[in-house]
C-alpha positions in Angstrom: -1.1 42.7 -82.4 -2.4 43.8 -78.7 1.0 42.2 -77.3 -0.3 42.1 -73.7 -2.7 39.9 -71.7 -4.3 43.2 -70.5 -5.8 44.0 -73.8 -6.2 40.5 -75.1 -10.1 40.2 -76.2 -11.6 36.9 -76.9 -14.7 36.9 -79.4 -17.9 36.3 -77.7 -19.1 32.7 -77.2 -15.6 31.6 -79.0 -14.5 27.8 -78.5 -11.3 26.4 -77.7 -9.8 26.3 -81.5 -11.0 29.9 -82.2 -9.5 30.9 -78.6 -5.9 29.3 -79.8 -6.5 31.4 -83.2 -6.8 34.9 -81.5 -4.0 34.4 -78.7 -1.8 33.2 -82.0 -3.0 36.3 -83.8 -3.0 38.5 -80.7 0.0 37.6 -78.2 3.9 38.3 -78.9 5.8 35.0 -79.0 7.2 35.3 -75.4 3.4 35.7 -74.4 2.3 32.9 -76.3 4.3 30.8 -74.9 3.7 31.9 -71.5 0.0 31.3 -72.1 0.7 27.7 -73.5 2.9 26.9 -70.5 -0.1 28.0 -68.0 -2.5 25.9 -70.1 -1.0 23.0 -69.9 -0.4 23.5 -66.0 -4.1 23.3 -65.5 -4.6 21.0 -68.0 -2.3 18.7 -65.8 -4.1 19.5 -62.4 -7.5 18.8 -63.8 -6.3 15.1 -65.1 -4.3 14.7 -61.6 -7.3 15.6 -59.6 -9.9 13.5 -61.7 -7.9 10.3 -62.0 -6.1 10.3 -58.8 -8.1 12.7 -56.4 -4.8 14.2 -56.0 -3.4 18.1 -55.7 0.0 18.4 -56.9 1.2 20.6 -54.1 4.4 18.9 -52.7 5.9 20.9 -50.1 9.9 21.7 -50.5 12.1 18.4 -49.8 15.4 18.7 -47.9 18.7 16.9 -49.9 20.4 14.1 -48.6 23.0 14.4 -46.1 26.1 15.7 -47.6 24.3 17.3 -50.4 22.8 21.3 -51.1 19.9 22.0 -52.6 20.0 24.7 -55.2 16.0 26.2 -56.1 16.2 28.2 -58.8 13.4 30.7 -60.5 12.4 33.2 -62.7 9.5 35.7 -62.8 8.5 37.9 -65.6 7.2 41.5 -65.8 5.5 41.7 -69.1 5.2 45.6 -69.4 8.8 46.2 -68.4 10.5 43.0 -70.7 12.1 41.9 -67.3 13.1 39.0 -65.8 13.9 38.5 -62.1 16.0 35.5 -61.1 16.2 34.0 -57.9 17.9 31.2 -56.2 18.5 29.9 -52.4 20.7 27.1 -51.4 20.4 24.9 -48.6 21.3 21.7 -46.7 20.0 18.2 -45.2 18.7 20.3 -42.4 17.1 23.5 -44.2 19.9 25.7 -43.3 20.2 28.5 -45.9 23.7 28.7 -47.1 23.1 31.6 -50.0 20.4 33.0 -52.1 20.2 35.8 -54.9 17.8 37.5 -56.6 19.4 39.3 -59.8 17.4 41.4 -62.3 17.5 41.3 -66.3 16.1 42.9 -68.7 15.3 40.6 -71.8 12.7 39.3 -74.0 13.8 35.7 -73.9 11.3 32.9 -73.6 10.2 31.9 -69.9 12.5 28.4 -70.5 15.3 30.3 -71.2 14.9 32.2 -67.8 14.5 29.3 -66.1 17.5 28.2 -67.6 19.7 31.3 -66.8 18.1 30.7 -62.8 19.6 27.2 -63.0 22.6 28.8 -64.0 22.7 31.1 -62.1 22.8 28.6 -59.3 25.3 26.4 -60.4 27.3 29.4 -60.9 26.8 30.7 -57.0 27.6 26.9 -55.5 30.2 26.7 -56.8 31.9 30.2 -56.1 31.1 28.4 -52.3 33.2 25.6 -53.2 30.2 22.8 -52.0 30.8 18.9 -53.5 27.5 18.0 -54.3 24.3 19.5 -55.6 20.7 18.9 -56.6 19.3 22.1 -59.1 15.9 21.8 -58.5 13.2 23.8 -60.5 9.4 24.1 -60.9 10.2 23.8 -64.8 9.6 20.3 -66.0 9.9 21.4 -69.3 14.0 22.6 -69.1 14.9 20.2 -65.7 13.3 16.8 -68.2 15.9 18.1 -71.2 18.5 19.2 -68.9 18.2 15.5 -67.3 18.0 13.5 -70.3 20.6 15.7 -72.0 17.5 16.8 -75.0 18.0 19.3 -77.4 15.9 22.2 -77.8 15.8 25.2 -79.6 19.4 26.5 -80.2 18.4 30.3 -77.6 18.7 27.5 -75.2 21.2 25.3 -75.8 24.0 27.5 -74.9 22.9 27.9 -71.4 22.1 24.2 -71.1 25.8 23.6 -72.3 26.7 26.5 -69.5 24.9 24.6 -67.3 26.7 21.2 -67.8 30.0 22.6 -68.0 29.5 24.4 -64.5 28.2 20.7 -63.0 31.6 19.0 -64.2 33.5 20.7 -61.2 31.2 19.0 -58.4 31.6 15.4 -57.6 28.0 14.5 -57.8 25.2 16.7 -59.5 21.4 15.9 -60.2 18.5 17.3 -61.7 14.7 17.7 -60.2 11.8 18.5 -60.7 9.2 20.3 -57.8 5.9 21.7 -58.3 5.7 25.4 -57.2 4.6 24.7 -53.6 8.6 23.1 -53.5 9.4 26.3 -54.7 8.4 29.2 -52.7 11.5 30.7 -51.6 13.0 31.2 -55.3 10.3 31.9 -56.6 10.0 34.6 -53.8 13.3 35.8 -54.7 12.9 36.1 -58.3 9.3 38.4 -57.4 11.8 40.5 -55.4 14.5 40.9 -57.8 12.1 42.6 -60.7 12.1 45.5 -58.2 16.0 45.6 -58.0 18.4 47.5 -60.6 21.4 44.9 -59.9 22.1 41.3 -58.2 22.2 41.4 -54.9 23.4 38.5 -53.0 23.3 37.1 -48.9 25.8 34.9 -48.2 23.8 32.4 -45.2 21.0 33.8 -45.6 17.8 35.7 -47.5 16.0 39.0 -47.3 13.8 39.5 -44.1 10.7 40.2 -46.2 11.5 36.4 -47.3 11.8 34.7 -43.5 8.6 33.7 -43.3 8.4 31.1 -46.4 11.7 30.0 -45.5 10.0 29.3 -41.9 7.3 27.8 -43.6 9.6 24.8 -45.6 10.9 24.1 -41.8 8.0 23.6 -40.5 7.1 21.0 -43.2 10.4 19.5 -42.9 10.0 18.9 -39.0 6.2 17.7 -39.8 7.5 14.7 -42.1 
């Protein structure tokens, strides 16, 4: 097995089904899966764009009033086996009210990182002690099951049932979905936390190096 996507060889002139055949034979699970994931992505662009002329590049959405908005994700260094989380929380107006970025090393599946990011951010809202919350993600795949209460493979059930249990002490929790345009800032977060050695956390606010794609989601917001 190569075990990496940098010395994963495809046979000359190889279709489809014999491409599926060497990444089976070639990539580690986690990798696999990975490459499945990325698949299907641009599977679902192509069909959005040829049926409906449409990019699916929705910019981040503010909650309703009274509500945060918890982003959560989770970026993967391959040669290290590390995950970087990262989640920001904000309100109706944009206003960061926390974000982390916390590093782990791990060779889960990406849904299970997802997962933990979620967590993670149901965790950190309610150390802050806010009422009601919307975890949004960029993972269809885990914010679908996580909405419709579906049960998946058992690595990520116990987070899922981490996840509800943490929801049960707000008065109101959702679930959403956002492409990865919606979700710049965490995803920016989890890039920066693969170079950290331990959580770090900024209570009302987000690294400097970050500013400028919170910036960015308020100038949508005032655009709308």
């Amino acid at each position: 097995m190569c075990d990496s996507f940098i010395s994963f060889k495809l046979p000359p002139q190889c279709d489809f089904k014999e491409f599926l055949l060497t990444a089976n034979d070639c990539l580690s699970l986690e990798n696999l899966e990975f490459l499945c994931v990325l698949l299907w992505r641009i599977w679902f662009r192509r069909n959005k764009w040829i049926h409906e002329r449409t990019w699916v590049n929705s910019p981040w959405q503010a909650p309703p009033l009274g509500w945060v908005k918890i982003n959560s994700d989770a970026a993967w260094c391959i040669t290290k086996k590390k995950f970087g989380l990262g989640t920001i929380i904000r309100d109706s107006t944009g206003k960061v009210l926390a974000s982390a970025a916390m590093p782990i090393y791990s060779s889960v599946s990406v849904a299970v990182a997802e997962s933990w990011a979620l967590e993670r951010g149901a965790s950190l809202a309610q150390q802050l002690g806010f009422a009601a919350i919307i975890l949004e993600s960029d993972c269809l795949a885990v914010t679908k099951a996580l909405d419709l209460k579906s049960i998946l493979a058992s690595e990520i059930n116990y987070v899922f049932d981490s996840i509800y249990e943490l929801c049960s002490n707000f008065q109101l929790y959702k679930f959403s979905h956002t492409h990865r345009m919606g979700n710049q800032v965490a995803h920016s977060l989890a890039r920066l936390a693969l170079s950290l050695d331990n959580e770090q956390i900024w209570p009302m606010g987000i690294p400097e190096s970050i500013n400028h794609v919170v910036s960015t989601d308020i100038q949508h917001l005032s655009s709308s």
